[in-house]
GUMI-48186 format. One line per 10 residues: number of its first residue (from 1); for each residue x, y, z of N, C-alpha, C. Coordinates in steps of 0.1 Angstrom, whole numbers, plus 5000, padded with zeros to 4 digits. Atoms other than C-alpha are relative to their C-alpha. Layout:
<pts>
NUM = X/Y/Z/X/Y/Z/X/Y/Z; ...
</pts>
This chain:
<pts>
1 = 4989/4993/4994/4585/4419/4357/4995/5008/5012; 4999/4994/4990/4569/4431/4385/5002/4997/5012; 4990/4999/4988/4588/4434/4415/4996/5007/5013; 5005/4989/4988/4577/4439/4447/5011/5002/5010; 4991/4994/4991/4597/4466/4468/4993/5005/5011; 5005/4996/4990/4593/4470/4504/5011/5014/5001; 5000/4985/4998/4597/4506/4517/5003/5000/5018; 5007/4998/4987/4601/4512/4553/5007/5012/5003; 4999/4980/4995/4600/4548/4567/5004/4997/5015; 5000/5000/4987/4614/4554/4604/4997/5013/5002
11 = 5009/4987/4998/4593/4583/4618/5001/5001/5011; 5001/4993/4989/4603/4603/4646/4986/5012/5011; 5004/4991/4998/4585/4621/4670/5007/5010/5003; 4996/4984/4998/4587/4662/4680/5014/4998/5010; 4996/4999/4987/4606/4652/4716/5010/4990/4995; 4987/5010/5003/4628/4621/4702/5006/5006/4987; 4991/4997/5017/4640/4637/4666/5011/5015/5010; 4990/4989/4992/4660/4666/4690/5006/4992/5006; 4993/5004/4997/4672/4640/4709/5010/4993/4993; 4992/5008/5011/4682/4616/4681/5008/5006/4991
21 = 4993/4988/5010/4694/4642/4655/5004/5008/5004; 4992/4992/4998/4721/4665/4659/4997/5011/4988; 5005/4988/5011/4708/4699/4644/5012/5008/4998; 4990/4990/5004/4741/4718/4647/5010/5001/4992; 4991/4995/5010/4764/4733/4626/5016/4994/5007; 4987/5006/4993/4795/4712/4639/5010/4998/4989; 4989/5006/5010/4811/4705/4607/5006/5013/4992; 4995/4988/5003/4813/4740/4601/5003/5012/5008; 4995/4991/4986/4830/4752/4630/4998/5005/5010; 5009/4989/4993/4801/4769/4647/5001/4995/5010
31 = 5001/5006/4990/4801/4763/4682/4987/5005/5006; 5011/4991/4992/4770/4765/4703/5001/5005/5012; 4997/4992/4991/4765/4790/4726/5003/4991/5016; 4992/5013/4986/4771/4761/4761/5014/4994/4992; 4985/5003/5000/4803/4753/4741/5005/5011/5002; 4990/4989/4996/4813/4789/4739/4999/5005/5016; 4999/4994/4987/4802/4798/4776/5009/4987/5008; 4993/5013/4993/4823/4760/4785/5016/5005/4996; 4988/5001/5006/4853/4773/4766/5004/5016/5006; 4996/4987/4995/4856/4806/4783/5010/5000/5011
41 = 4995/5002/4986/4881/4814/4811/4996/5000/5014; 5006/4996/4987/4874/4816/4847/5010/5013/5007; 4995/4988/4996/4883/4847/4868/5014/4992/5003; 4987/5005/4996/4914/4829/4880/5006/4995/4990; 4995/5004/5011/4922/4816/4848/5006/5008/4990; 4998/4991/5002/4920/4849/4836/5016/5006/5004; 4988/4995/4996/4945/4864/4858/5011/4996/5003; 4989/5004/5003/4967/4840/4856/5005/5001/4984; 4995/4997/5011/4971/4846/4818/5004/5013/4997; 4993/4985/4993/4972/4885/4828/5012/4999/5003
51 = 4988/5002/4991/5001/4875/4848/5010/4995/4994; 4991/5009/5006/5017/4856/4824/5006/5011/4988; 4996/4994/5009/5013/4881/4794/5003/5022/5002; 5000/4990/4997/5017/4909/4817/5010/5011/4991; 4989/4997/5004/5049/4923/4803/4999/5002/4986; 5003/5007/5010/5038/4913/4768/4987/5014/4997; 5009/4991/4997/5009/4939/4774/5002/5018/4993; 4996/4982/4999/5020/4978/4758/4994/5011/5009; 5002/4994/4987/5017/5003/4782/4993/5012/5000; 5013/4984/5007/4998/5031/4760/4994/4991/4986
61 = 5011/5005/5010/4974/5029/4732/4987/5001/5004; 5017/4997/4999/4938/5033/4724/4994/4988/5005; 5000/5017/4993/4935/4992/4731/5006/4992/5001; 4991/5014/4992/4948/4960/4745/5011/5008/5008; 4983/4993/4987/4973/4982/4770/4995/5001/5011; 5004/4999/4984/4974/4988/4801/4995/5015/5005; 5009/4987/4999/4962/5023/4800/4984/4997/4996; 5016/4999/5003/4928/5013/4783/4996/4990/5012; 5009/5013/4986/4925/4981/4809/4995/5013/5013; 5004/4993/4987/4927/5010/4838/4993/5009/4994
71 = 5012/4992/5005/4904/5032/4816/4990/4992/4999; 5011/5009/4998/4880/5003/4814/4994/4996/5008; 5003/5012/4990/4880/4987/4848/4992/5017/5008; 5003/4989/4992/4879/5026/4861/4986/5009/5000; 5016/4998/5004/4843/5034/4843/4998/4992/5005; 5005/5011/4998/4835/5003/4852/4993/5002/5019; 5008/5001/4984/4836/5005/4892/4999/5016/5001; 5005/4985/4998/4830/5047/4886/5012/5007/5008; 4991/4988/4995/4863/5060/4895/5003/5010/4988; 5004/4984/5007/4865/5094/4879/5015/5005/5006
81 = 4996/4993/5000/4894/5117/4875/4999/5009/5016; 5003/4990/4994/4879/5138/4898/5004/4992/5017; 4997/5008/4985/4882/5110/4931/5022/5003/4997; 4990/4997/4997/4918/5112/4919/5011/5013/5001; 4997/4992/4991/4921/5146/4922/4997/5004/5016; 5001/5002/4990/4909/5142/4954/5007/4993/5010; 4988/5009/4999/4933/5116/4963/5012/5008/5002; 4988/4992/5005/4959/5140/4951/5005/5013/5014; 5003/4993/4989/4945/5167/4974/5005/4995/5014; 4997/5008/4982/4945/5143/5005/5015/5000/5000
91 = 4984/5000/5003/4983/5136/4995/5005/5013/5004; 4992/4988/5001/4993/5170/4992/4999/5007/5015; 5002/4993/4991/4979/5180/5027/5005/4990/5011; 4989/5007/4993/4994/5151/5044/5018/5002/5000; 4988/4990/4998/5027/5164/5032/5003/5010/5007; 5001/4989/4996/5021/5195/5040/5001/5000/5018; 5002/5005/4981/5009/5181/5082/5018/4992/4999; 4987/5003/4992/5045/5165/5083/5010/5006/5000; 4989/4988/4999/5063/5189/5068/5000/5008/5014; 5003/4992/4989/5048/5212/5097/5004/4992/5017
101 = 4998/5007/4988/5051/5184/5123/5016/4995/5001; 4987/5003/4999/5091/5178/5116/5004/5013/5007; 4994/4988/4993/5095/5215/5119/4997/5005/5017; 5001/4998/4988/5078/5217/5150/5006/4990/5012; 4991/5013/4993/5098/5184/5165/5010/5007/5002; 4987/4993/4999/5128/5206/5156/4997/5009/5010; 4999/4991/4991/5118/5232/5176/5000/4998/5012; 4997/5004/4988/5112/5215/5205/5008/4994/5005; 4985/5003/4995/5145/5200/5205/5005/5009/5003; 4993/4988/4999/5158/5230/5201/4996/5008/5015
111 = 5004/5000/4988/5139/5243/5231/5002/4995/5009; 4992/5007/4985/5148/5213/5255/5016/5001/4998; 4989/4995/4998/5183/5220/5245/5006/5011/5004; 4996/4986/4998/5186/5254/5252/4996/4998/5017; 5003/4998/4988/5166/5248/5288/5011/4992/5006; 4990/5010/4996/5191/5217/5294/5012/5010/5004; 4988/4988/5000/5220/5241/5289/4999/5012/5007; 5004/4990/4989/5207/5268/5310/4995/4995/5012; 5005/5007/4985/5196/5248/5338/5010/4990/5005; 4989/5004/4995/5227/5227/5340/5013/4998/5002
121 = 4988/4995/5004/5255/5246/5333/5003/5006/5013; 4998/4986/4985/5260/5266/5368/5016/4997/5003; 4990/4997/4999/5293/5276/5369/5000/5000/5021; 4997/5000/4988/5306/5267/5407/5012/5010/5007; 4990/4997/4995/5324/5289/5428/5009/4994/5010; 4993/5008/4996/5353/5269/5437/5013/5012/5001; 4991/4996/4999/5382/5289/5452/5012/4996/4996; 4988/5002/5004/5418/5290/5441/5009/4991/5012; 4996/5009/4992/5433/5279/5474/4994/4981/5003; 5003/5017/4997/5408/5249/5477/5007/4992/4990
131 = 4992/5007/5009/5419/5240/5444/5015/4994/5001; 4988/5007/4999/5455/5235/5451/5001/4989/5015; 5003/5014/4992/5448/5214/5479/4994/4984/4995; 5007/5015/5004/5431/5186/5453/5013/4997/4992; 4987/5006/5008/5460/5164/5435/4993/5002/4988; 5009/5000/5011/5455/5169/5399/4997/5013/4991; 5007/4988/5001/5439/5203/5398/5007/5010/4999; 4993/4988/4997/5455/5235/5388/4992/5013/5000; 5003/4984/4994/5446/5272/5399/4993/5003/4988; 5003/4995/5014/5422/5285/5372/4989/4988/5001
141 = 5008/5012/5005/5401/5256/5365/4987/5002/5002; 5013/4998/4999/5363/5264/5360/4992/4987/5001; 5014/5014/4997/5338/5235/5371/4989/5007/4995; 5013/4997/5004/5305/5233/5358/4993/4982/5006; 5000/5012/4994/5283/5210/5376/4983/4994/4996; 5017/5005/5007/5249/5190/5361/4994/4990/5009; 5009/5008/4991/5223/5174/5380/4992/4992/4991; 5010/5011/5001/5205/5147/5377/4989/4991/5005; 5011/5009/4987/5172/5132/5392/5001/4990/5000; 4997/5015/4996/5180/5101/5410/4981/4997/4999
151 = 5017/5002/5000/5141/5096/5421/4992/5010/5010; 5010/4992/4992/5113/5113/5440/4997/4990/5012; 5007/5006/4987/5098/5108/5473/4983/5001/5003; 5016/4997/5001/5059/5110/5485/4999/5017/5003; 4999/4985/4995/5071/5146/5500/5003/5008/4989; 5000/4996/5011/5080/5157/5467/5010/5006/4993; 4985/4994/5000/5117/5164/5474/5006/4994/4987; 4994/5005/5008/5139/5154/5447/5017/5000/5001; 4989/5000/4997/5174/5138/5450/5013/5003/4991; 4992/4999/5011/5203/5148/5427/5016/5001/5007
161 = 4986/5001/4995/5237/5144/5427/5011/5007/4987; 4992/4995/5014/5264/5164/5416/5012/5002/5003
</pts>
C-alpha cells in the first residue's frame, strides 16, 4: 500500500511575495494610510460642504461651531484679541475724523452762507417818484439786488449783472 504522493511547494521571493500577496487588513475594514489620504476632501471640496452645512453649523459651543472654527483658524494664522482691539481702536478714531469733518463742512456752509447774504443783499436806493413812473410798481417797494459773475478778463475786471 504504498502510495506515492507528489508535493509541490510554490516559493516566493522577498520582492515578488509583496507584490503577489495582499498583506492588508481589508476584510477588516482597516484602510491603508494612501486610501485614507485618497478618501480625504480637497480644499474646495471642503468648502463646498462648509457651504452646504453652513446653517446646519451652531453658532456657540466649545466644538464643531462657528465660534471654535474662528477660534481655530485665528491661532492658527496668529490673530490675537489684541490686533482686534487694535482694529477697534482704528474704528473708533475714524469715527471720531468724520464726526469732526461733518461738523466742520457744516460750518463752512454756514460761513459761505452768511458771506453770500451779506455780500448780496445791498438794499438799492430807488426813489419813490422813479418808482411810480414803472407800470407794476407801487411807492414803498424795497429792491435788493444780487450779482453774479458772468466771467473774467486778462485785466482782471469782472462782469456782473444786476
Amino acid at each position: 500500500m504504498a502510495e506515492n504522493i507528489d508535493l509541490n511547494k510554490s516559493v516566493f521571493n522577498k520582492r515578488d511575495y509583496n507584490k503577489t500577496i495582499d498583506t492588508s487588513f481589508t476584510q477588516l475594514g482597516v484602510k491603508s494610510i494612501q486610501q485614507q489620504l485618497d478618501d480625504q476632501p480637497t480644499v474646495q471640496e471642503f468648502f463646498s460642504m462648509y457651504n452646504t452645512l453652513f446653517y446646519q453649523i451652531p453658532a456657540e459651543g466649545n466644538v464643531n461651531s462657528h465660534i471654535s472654527l474662528i477660534q481655530r483658524s485665528s491661532e492658527y494664522i496668529g490673530f490675537t484679541e489684541e490686533n482686534d482691539e487694535n482694529v477697534q481702536i482704528l474704528l473708533d478714531e475714524i469715527t471720531s475724523l468724520r464726526e469732526e469733518l461733518l461738523q466742520t463742512q457744516k460750518e463752512l456752509r454756514d460761513t459761505e452762507l452768511n458771506a453770500l447774504s451779506e455780500n448780496n443783499e445791498v438794499t438799492t436806493g430807488v426813489e419813490d417818484e422813479d418808482v411810480q413812473n414803472e407800470p407794476g410798481i407801487t411807492a414803498g417797494t424795497q429792491f435788493t439786488a444780487q450779482s453774479t459773475v458772468v466771467g473774467s478778463t486778462s485785466g482782471g475786471s469782472s462782469g456782473g449783472s444786476y
